[in-house]
N, C-alpha and C positions, 0 to 999 in steps of 0.2 A: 506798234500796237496791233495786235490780233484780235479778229471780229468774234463776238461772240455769241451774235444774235442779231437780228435786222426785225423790222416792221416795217414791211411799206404800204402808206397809206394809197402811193398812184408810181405811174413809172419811174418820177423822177424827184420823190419825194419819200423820204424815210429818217426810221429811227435808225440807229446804227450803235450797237452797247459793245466799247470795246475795253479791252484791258491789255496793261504793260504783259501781264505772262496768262497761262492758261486758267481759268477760271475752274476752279476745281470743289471751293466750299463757300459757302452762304455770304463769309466774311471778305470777303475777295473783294477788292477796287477795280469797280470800273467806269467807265466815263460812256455818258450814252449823247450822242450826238442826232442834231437833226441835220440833216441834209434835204437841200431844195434848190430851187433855181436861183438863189440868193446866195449859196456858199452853205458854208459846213460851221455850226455851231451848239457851243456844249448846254445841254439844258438840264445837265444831272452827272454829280461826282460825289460817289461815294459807294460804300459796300451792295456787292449786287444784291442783297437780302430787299435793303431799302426800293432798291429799282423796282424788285418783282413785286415787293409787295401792294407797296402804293399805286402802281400801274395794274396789276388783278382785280385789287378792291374796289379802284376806281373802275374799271371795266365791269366788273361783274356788281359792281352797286351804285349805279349813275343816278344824280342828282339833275333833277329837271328845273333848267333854267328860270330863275327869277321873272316872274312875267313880264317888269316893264327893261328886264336887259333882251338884248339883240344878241344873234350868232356873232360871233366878231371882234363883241365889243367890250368883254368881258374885260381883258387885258387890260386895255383903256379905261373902262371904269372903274378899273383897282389902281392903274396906276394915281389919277386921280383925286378918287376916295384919299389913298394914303398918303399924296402931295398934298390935301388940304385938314389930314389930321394934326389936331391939335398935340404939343407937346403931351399931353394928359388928356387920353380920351376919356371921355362923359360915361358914367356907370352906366349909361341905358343904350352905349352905342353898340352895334356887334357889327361883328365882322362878318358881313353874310358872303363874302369870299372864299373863305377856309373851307365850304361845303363843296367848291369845284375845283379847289387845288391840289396838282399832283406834284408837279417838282418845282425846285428853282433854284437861280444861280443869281450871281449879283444884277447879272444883265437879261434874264429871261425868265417867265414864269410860263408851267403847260399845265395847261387844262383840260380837266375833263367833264363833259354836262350833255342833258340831254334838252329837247328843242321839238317841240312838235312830233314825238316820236321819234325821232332823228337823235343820233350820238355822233358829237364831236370830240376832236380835241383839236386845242387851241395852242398855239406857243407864239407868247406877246413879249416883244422888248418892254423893260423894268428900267426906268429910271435911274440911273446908276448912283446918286445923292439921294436918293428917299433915308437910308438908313448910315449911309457913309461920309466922312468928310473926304472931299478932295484931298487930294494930295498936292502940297507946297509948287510943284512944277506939270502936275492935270491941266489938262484943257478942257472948259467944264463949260459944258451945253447947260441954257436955262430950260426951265421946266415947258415952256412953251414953245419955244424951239423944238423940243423935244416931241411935243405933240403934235407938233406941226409935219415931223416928217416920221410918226409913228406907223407901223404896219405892222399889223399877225398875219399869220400863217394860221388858217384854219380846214381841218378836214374833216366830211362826213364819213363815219364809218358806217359799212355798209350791217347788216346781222351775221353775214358770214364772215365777214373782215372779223368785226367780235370775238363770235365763235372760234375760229383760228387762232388769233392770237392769247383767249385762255386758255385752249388746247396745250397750245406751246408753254406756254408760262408754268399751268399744271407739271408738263414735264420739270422743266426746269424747278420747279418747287420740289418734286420728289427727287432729281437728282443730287440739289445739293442741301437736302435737307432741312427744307424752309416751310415752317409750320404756319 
């Protein structure tokens, strides 16, 4: 796989968008990886159009955190929330998560929010049964187990960190065409 963009939030902490061949139009697969001192894991697979845009909008239109959620906790309390939804949720329940989600994959959700003036983004392990069944020969962790050895990765972006990466992204929207 060739790299075809990087964020890094600190020295040894980043995003990494890469793809099987050269990325050349809006419609192009690519797979954005986080890397940390924990390993290399995928948090987003699919057309870079999706990538750029959901990671700008969320950048450049941040949603200020819930007053009684915590930096951190975010992941947690969604993972949570949607372990103790009902088969049929209640007409009057909402999803007040969807306002800080940027991507996700079976096993990882990234956030984006803002906190005392402060912007973060977050990438939380996702319960891998919240929406799936096991498989006949899975080894399947309970839900509480699961919280029990839960951990996000959270960074502060700084305003020039921001700045930068919608710089970068602007280009990449007008190179490959992404409105």
């Amino acid at each position: 796989m060739s790299n075809y963009f990087s964020i890094h939030f600190t020295n040894d902490a980043s995003f990494q968008f890469l793809s099987e061949k050269s990325v050349t139009n809006k419609f192009d697969n690519v797979t954005v990886f986080f890397e940390g001192n924990h390993g290399k894991i995928c948090v987003f697979n699919d057309v870079i159009q999706e990538a750029i845009i959901t990671l700008y909008n969320g950048l450049k239109n941040q949603v200020e955190l819930n007053s009684d959620m915590e930096v951190g906790n975010l992941g947690e309390d969604w993972n949570i929330w949607t372990n103790n939804l009902a088969d049929m949720a209640e007409d009057d329940e909402k999803d007040i998560f969807s306002n800080y989600w940027m991507w996700s994959t079976r096993d990882f959700q990234t956030w984006i929010y803002r906190k005392n003036e402060k912007s973060y983004i977050e990438i939380s392990p996702s319960y891998r049964w919240h929406y799936v069944e096991p498989t006949e020969d899975e080894n399947i962790t309970s839900f509480n187990e699961f919280l029990e050895h839960y951990r996000a990765n959270v960074f502060e972006l700084s305003s020039e960190q921001i700045k930068d990466i919608i710089e970068s992204l602007e280009v990449m929207k007008t190179e490959l065409n992404i409105t």
